[in-house]
C-alpha positions in Angstrom: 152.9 41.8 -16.9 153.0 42.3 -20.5 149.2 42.6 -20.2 149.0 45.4 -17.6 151.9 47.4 -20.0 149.4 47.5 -22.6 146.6 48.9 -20.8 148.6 51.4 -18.9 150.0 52.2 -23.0 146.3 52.4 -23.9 145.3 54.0 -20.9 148.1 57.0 -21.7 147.5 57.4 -25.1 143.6 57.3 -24.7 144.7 60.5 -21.9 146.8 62.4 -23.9 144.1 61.9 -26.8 141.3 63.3 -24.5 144.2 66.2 -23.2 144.7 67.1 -27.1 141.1 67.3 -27.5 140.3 69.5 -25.1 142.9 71.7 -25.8 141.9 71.8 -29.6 138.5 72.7 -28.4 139.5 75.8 -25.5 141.5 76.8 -28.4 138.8 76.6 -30.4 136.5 78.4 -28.4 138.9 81.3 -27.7 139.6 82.0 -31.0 135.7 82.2 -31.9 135.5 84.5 -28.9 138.3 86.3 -30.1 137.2 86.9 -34.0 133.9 87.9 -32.3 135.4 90.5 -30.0 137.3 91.8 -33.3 134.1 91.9 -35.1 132.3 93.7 -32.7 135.5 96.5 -32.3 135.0 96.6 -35.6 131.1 97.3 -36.2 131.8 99.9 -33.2 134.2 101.7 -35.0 132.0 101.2 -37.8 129.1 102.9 -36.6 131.4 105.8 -34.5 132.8 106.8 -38.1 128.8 106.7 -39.8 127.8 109.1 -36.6 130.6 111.4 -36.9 130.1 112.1 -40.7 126.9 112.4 -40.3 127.1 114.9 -37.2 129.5 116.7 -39.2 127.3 116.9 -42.0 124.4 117.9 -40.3 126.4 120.8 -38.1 128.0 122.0 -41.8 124.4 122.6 -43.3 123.0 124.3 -40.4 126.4 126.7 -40.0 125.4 128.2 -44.0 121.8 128.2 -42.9 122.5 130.3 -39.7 124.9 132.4 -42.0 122.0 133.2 -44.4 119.9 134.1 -41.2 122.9 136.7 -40.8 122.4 137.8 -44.3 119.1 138.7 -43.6 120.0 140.8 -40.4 122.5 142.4 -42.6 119.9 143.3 -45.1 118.2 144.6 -42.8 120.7 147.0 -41.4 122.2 148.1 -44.9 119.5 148.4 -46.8 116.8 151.6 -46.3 115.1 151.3 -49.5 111.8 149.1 -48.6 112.0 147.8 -52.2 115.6 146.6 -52.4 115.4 145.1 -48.8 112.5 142.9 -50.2 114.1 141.7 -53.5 116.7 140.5 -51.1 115.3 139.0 -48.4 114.0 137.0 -51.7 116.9 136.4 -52.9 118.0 135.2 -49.3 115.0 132.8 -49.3 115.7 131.3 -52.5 119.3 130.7 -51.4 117.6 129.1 -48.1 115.1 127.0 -49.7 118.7 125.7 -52.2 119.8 125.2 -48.8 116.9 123.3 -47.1 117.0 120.1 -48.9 120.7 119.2 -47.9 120.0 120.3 -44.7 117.2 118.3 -44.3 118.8 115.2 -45.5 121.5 115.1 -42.9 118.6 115.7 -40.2 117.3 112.5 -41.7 120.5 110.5 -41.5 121.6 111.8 -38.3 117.6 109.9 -36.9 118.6 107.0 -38.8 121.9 106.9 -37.3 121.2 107.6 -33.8 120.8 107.6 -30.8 117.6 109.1 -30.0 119.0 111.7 -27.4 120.9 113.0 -31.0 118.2 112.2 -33.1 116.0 114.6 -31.4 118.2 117.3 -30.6 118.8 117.2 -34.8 115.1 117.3 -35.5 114.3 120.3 -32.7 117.3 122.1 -35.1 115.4 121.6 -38.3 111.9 122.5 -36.8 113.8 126.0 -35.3 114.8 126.6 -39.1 111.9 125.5 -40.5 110.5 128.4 -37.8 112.9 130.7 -38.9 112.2 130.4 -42.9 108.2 130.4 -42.2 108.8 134.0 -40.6 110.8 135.1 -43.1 108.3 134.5 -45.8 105.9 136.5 -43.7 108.1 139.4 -43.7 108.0 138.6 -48.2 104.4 138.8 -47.7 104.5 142.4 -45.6 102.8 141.0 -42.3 103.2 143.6 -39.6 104.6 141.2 -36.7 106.7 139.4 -39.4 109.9 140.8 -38.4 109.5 140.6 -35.4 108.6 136.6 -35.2 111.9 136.6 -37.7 114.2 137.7 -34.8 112.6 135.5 -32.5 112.4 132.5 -34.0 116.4 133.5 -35.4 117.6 133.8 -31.7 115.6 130.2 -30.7 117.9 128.6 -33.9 121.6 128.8 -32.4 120.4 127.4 -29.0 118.8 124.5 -30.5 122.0 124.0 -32.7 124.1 124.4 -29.5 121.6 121.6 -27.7 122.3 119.2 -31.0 126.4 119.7 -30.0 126.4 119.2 -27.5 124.0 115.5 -27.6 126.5 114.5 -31.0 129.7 115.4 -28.2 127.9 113.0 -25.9 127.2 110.7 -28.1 130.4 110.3 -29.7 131.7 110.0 -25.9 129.4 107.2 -25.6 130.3 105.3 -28.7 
């Protein structure tokens, strides 16, 4: 009888053994899913803050761009003399060329960040400015149509700016 006690004593331990052991390892494995849930909330957050700033960044630059384009329409409504209206639509373009680089940069950084639906809206905004600062150095070198392409290619820029909202809105909804 003795006999049969110890392997029913063996037998129980051995179980609760195995029962621990499983246990340690579905606790295990929850944890590790778990941490890797955390990580991931975090690398999503992560990458939500990057967009933003950069979306941010990007809409900043091309707000004082667009308020230079209004500069120039003011110029051109205040200013008769042919000669002063010229030294300051150059003085306009030098403020927009001070203002390019920036402005490119966050176009940059906005494609690195993402996604493409954003990505592209940004780089349709910079080629409308790009647009816009090309006719305004006609209208520098006295082309006829110059001012003409200036106010065309300055009403395409706030619709392509709108279209980049409106993708970075989305986006961020997404993230």
């Amino acid at each position: 009888m003795e006999d049969s006690a110890v392997w029913v004593a063996a037998f129980t331990g051995g179980t609760a053994v195995l029962a621990g052991w499983v246990t340690n390892l579905g606790n295990v494995r929850a944890a590790r899913v778990q941490a890797e849930a955390s990580v991931e909330a975090q690398w999503r957050g992560r990458v939500r803050e990057l967009r933003r700033a950069a979306y941010l960044d990007l809409m900043a630059h091309a707000h004082a761009t667009s308020e230079l384009y209004v500069r120039v329409l003011d110029a051109f409504i205040q200013i008769a003399d042919p000669e002063r209206l010229l030294n300051r639509i150059e003085e306009l373009r030098t403020e927009l060329r001070e203002a390019y680089d920036p402005f490119m940069h966050s176009v940059r950084v906005v494609v690195l960040e993402g996604p493409p639906d954003t990505a592209e809206a940004a780089q349709a905004v910079l080629k409308a400015a790009t647009r816009v600062n090309r006719a305004l150095w006609r209208i520098s070198l006295g082309e006829a149509d110059a001012r003409a392409r200036f106010d065309e290619a300055q009403e395409a820029y706030l619709p392509c700016l709108g279209r980049f909202v409106e993708a970075a809105r989305v986006a961020m909804g997404e993230s």
